[in-house]
C-alpha positions as CSV (number, residue, x, y, z in Angstrom):
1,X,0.0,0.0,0.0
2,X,1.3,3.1,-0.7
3,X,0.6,6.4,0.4
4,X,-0.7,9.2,-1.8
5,X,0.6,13.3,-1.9
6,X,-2.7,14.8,-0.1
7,X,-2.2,17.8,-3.0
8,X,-2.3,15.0,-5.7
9,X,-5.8,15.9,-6.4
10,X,-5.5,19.8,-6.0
11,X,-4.8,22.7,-8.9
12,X,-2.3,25.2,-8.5
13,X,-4.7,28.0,-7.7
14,X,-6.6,25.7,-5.3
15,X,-3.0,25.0,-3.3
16,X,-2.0,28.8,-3.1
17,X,-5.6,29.1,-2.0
18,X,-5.2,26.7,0.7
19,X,-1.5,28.1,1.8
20,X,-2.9,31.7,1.9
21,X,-5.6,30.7,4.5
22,X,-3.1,28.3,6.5
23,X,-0.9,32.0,6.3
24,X,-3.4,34.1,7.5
25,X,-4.6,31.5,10.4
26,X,-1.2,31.4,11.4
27,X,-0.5,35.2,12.0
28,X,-4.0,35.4,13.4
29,X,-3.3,33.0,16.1
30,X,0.7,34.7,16.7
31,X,-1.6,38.4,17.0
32,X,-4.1,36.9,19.8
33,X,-1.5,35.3,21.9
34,X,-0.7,38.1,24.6
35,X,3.1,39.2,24.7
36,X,3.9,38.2,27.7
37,X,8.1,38.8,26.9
38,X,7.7,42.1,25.3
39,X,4.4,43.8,27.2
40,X,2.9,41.4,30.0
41,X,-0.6,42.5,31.0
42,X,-0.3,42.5,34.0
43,X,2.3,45.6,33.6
44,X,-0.1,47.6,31.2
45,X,0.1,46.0,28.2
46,X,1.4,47.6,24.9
47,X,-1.0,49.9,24.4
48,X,-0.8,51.1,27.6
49,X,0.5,54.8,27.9
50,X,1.2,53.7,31.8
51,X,2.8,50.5,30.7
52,X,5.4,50.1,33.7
53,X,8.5,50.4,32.0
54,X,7.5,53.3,30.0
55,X,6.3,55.1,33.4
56,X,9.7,53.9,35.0
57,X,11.6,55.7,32.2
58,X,9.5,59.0,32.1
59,X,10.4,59.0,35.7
60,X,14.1,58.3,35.5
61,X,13.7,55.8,37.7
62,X,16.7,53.4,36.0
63,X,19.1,57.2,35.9
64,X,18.7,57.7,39.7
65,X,22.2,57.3,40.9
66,X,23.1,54.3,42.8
67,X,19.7,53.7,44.0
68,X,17.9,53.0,40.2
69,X,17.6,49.2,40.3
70,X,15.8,48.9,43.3
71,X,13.8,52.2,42.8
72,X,12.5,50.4,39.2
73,X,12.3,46.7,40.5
74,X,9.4,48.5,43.7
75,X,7.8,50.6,41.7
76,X,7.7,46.9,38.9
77,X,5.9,45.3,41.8
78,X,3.6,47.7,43.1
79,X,2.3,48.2,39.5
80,X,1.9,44.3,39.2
81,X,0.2,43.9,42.7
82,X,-3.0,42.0,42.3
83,X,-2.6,41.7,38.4
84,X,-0.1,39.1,37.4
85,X,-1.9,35.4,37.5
86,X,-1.2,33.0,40.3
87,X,1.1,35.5,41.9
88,X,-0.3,36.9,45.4
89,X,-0.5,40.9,45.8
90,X,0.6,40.4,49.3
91,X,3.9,38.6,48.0
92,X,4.3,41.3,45.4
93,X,4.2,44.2,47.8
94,X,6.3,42.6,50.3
95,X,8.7,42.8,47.4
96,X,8.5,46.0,46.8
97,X,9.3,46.9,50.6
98,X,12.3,44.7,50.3
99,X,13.5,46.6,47.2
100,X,12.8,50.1,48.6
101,X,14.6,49.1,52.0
102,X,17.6,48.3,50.3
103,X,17.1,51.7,48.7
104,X,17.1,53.6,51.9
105,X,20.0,51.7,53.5
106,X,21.6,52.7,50.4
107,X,21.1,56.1,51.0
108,X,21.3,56.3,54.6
109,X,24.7,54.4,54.4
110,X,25.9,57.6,51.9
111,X,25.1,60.8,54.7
């Protein structure tokens, strides 16, 4: 028994037809998938004017002299509190403490 080519039986207009719509499903399905890499939701979202990095930047949060990381990475979680899926606002905040304590020792260690 041997098996037959399933575009045996197809035209050339009828196969471009076919790859156009496989095309077409394909990017559909790559647009509804959320960008969780590039713009998470649960940070804003791309369209987002206060998106968290983009609010983080505006503010110079990332330029503030040796404080900047941990200035960004609390004002990351307080954003997320509540919003990112499976993760607890309680945890998040408590993270955001932690980074801002850092930031004050930081600073206090400095005067």
């Amino acid at each position: 028994m041997s098996c037959s080519d399933p575009w045996d039986n197809e035209t050339t207009a009828e196969r471009a037809e076919i790859q156009r719509l496989a095309d077409e499903a394909i990017v559909r399905l790559q647009l509804s998938k959320p960008d969780n890499v590039n713009n998470p939701g649960h940070y804003g979202g791309a369209d987002n004017p206060h998106e968290h990095w983009k609010c983080a930047q505006a503010w110079g949060l990332v330029d503030t002299p040796k404080i900047g990381a941990w200035l960004y990475n609390a004002s990351k979680y307080i954003c997320r509190a509540g919003k990112k899926d499976g993760a607890s606002p309680i945890e998040d905040l408590r993270k955001a403490i932690w980074y801002l304590d850092r930031a004050v020792k930081r600073l206090e260690e400095d005067k």
